[in-house]
Backbone as CSV, one residue per row, in Angstrom:
resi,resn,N_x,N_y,N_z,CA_x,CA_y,CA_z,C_x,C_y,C_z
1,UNK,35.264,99.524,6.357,34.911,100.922,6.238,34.394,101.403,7.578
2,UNK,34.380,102.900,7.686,33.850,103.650,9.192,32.241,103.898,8.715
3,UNK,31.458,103.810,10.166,30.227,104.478,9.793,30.081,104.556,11.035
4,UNK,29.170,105.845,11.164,28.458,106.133,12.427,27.010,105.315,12.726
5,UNK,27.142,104.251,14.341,25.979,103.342,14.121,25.860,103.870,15.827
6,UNK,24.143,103.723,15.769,23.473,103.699,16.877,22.822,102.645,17.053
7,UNK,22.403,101.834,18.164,22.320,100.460,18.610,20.521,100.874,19.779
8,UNK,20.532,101.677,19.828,19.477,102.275,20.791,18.771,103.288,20.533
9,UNK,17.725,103.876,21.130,17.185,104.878,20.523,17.863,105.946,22.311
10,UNK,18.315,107.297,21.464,18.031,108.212,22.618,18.910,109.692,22.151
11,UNK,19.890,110.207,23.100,20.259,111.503,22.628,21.641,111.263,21.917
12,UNK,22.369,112.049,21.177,23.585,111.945,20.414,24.608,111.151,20.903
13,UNK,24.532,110.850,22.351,25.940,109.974,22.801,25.236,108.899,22.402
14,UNK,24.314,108.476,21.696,24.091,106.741,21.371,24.781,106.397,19.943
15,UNK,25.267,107.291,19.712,25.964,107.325,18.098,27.660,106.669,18.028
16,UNK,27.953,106.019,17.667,29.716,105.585,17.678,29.856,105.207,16.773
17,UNK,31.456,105.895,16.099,32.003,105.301,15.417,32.423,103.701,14.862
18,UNK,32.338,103.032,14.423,32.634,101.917,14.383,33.255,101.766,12.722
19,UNK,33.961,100.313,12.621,34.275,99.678,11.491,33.260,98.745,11.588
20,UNK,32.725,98.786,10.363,31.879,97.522,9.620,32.339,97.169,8.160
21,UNK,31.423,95.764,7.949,31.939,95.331,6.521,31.428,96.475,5.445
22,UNK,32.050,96.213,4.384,32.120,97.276,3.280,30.887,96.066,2.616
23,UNK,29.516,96.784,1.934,28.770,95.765,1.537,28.809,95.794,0.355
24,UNK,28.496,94.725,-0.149,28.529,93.750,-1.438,27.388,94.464,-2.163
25,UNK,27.602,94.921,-3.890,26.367,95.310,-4.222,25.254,94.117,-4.815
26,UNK,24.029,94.035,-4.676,22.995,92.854,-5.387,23.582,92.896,-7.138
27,UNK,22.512,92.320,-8.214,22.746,92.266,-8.905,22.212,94.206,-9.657
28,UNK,20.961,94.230,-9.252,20.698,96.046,-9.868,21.320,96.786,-9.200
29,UNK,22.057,96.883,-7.815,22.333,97.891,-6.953,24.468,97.950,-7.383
30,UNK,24.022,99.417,-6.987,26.065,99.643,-7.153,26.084,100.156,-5.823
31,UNK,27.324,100.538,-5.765,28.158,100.341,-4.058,28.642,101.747,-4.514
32,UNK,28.325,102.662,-3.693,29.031,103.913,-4.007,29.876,104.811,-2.661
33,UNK,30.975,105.191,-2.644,31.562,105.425,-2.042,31.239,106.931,-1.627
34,UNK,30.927,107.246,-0.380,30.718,108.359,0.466,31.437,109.183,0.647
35,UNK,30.844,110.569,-0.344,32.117,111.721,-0.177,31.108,113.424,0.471
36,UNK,30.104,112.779,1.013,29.655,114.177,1.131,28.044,113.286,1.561
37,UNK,27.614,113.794,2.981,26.094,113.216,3.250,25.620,114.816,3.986
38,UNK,24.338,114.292,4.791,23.464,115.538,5.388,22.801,114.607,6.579
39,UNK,22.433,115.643,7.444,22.095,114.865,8.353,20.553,115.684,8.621
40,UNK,19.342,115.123,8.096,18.031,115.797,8.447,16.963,115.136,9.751
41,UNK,16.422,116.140,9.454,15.249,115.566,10.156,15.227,114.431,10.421
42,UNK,14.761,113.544,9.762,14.020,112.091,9.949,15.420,111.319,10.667
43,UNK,17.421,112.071,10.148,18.085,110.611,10.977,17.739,111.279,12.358
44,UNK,17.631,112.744,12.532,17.143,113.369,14.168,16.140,112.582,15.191
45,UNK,15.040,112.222,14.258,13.938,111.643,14.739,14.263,109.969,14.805
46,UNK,14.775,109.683,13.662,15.334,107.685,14.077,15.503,108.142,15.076
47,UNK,16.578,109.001,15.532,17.896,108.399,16.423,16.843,108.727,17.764
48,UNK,16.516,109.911,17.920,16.107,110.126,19.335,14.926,109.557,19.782
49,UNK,13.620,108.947,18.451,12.698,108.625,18.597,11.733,109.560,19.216
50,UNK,11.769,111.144,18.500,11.225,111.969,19.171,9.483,112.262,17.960
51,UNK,8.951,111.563,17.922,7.952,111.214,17.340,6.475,111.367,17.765
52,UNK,5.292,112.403,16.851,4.472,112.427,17.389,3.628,111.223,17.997
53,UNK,3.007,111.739,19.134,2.291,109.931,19.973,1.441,109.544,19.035
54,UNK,0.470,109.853,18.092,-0.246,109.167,17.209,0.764,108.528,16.016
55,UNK,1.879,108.960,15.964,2.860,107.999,15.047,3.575,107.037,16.139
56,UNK,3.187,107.177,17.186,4.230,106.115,17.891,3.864,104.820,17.546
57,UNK,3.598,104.025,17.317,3.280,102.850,17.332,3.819,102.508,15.551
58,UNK,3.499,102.790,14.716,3.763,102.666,12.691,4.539,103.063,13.180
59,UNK,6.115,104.102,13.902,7.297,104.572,13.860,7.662,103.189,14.048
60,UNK,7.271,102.840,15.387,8.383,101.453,16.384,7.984,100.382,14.941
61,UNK,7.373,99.886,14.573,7.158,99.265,13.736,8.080,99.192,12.051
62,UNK,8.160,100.157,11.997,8.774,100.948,11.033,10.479,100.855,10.966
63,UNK,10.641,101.602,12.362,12.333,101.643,12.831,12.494,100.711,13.577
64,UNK,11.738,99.918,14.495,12.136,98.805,15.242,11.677,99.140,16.379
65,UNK,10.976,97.596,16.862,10.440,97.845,18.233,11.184,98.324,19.298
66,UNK,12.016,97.290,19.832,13.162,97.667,20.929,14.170,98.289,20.714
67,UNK,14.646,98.555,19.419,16.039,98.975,18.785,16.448,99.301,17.828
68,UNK,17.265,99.748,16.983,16.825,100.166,15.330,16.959,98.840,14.460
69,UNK,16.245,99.024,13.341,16.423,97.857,12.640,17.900,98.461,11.606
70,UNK,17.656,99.523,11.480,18.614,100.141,10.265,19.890,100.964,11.486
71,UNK,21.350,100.303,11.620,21.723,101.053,12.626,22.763,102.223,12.079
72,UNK,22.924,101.941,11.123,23.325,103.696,10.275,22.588,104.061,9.231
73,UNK,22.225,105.671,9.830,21.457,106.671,9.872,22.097,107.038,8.698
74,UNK,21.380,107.801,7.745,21.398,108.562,6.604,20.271,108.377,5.256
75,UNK,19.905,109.425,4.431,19.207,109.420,3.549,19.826,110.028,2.002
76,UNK,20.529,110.720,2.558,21.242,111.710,1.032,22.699,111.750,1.146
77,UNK,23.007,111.276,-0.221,24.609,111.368,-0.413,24.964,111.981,-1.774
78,UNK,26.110,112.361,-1.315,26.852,112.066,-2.890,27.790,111.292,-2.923
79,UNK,28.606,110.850,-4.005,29.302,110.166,-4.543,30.406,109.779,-5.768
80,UNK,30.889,108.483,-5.345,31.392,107.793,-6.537,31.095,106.468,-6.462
81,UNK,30.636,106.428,-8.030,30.274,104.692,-7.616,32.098,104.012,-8.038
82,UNK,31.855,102.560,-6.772,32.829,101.899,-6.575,32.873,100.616,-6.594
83,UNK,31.552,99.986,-7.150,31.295,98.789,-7.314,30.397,98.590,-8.173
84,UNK,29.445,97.609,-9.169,28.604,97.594,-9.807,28.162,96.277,-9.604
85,UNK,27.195,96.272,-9.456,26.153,94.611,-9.858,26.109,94.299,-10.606
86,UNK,26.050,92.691,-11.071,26.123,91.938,-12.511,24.964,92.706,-13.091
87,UNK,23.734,93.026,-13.107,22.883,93.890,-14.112,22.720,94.895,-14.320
88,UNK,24.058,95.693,-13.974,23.844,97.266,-13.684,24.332,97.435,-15.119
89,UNK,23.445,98.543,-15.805,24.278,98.851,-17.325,24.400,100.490,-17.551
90,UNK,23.462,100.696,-16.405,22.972,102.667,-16.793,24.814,103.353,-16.071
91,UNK,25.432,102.564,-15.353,26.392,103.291,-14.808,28.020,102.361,-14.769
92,UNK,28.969,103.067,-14.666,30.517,102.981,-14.442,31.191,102.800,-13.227
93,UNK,32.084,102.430,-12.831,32.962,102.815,-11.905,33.758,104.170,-11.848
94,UNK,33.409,104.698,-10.918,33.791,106.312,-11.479,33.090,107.628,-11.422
95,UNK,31.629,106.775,-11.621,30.562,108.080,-11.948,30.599,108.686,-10.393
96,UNK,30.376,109.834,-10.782,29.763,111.014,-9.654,28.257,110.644,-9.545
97,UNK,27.756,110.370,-8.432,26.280,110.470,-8.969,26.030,111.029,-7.118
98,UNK,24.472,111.405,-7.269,23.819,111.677,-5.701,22.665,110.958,-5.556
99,UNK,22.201,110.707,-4.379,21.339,109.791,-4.081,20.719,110.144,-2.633
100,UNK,19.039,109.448,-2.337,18.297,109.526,-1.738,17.729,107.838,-1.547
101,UNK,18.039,107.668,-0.430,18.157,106.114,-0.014,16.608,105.941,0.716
């Protein structure tokens, strides 16, 4: 699958396209396929690390000292789920659902 990953903290050219693996869901978690995201505040602030100085220190900690720990950015989607975990029972393959990660 494509996702947009940043490897560094700084201005929008740190962002690239790439292919990565398509991930496996746990046993509670489903795998839902990306048909619609947003891009707010907070991936603004991961990415550029533009953070007040009394949060600097709990941010780097948080997102990663030298580099991101999480290297694609996002919080809100919508969807279809496209995979299910052995204990998933509330949902289908199929469903529409939206989410806040």
């Amino acid at each position: 699958m494509k996702a947009i990953l940043y490897t560094k903290y700084g201005p929008p050219e740190v962002l690239r396209l790439k292919e990565v693996d398509q991930p496996v869901p746990r046993d509670n978690e489903v795998l839902i396929k990306v048909l619609a995201t947003t891009v707010t505040v907070a991936d603004f602030r991961s990415r550029s690390f533009t953070v007040p100085a009394v949060f600097w220190l709990p941010a780097r900690i948080t997102l990663g000292l030298t580099k991101p720990k999480k290297p694609i950015l996002g919080v809100e989607l919508a969807g279809e789920i496209e995979g299910l975990g052995k204990g998933v029972t509330r949902f289908k393959k199929g469903d529409e659902v939206f989410a806040a990660t």
